[in-house]
C-alpha positions as CSV (number, residue, x, y, z in Angstrom):
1,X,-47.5,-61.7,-97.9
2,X,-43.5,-60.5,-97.3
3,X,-43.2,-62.8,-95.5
4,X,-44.6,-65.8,-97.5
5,X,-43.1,-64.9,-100.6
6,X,-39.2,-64.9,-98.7
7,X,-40.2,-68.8,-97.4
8,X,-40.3,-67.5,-94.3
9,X,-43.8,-68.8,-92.0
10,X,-46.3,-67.3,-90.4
11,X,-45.5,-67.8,-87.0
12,X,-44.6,-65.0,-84.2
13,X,-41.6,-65.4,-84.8
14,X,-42.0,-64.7,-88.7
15,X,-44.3,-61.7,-88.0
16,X,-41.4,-60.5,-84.9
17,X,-39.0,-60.6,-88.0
18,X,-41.0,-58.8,-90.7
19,X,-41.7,-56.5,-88.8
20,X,-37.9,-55.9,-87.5
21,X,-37.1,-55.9,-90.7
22,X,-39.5,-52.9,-91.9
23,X,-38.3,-51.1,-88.5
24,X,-34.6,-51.4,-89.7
25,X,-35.6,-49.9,-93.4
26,X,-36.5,-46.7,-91.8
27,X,-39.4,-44.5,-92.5
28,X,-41.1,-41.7,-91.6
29,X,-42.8,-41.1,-87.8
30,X,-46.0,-42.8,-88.3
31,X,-44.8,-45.8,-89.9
32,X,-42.0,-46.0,-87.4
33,X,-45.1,-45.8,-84.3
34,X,-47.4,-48.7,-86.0
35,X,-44.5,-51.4,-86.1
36,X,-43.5,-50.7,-83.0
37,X,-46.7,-50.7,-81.8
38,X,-46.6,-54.0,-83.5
39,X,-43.3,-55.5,-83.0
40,X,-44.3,-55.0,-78.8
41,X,-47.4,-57.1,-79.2
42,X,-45.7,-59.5,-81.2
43,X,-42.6,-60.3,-78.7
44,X,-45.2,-60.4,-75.7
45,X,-46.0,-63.5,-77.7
46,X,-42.7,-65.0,-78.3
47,X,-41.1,-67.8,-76.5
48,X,-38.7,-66.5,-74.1
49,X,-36.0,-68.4,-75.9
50,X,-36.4,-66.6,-78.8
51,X,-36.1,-63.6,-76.6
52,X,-33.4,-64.2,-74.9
53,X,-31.2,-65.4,-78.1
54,X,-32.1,-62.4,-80.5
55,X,-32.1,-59.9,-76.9
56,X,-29.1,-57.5,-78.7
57,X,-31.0,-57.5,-82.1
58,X,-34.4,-56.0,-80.6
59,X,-32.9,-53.5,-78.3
60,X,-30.8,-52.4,-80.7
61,X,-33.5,-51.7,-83.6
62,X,-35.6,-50.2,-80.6
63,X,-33.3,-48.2,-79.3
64,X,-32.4,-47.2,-82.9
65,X,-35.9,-46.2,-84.0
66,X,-36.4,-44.2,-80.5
67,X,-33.3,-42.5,-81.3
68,X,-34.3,-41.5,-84.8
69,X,-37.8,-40.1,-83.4
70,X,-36.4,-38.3,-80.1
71,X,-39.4,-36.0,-80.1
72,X,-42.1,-38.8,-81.1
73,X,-44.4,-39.8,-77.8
74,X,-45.8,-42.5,-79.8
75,X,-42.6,-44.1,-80.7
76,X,-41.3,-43.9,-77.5
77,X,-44.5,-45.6,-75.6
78,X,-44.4,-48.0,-78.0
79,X,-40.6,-48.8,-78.1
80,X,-40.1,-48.8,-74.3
81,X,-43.2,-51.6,-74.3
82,X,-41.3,-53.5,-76.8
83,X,-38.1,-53.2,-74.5
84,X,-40.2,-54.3,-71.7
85,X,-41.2,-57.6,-73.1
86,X,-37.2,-58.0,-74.2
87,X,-36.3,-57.4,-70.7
88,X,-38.8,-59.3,-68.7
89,X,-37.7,-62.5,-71.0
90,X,-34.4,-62.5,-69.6
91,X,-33.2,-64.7,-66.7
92,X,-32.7,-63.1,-63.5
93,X,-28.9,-64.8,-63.8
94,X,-28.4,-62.3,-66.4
95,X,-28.8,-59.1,-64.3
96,X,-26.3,-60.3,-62.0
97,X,-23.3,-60.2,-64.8
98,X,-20.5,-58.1,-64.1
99,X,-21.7,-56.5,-66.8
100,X,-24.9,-55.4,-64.9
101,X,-23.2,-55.0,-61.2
C-alpha cells in the first residue's frame, strides 16, 4: 500500500525499495530481522543491473542495520544473505579493481 500510494509500482524493484526504505527508518530488533529477512529474498530476485547500480546503497543499509544489532543472530543471518545476493551480482571485472587487489 506504501508503495502505491508514493506512485511507486509493484515490481521487485518497488518492494527492494520499500523495504530499504523501512530498514533506513530504524526500529527495534524484530522489525529490523523481518525486512531483512525480506529485503534478501527480494534482491535474489532482482535483475543484476539493478544490483550492480544501487551495490553502495544496499551494503550500506545492511551493513548499517548489522551494525545497530551487533548482538542479534537473526539480523546478522539475514543481512549477510542479503549481502550475498549484492555480491554475487557483481561482475567478476569488479573484484579485480585496485580497489579490491
Amino acid at each position: 500500500q506504501a508503495i502505491t500510494e508514493r506512485g511507486g509500482q509493484l515490481t521487485a524493484a518497488g518492494f527492494a525499495a520499500a523495504l530499504l526504505s523501512s530498514l533506513g527508518n530504524g526500529g527495534d530488533e524484530d522489525l529490523t530481522q523481518n525486512v531483512t529477512f525480506l529485503l534478501g529474498h527480494m534482491l535474489a530476485i532482482l535483475p543484476e543491473g539493478v544490483l550492480r547500480g544501487k551495490f553502495v546503497i544496499f551494503v550500506e543499509a545492511l551493513l548499517d542495520a548489522m551494525e545497530r544489532f551487533p548482538d542479534s543472530a537473526g539480523v546478522a543471518r539475514h543481512g549477510l544473505h542479503a549481502l550475498c545476493a549484492c555480491v554475487q551480482a557483481q561482475e567478476d571485472a569488479a573484484w579485480g579493481t585496485p580497489q579490491m587487489t
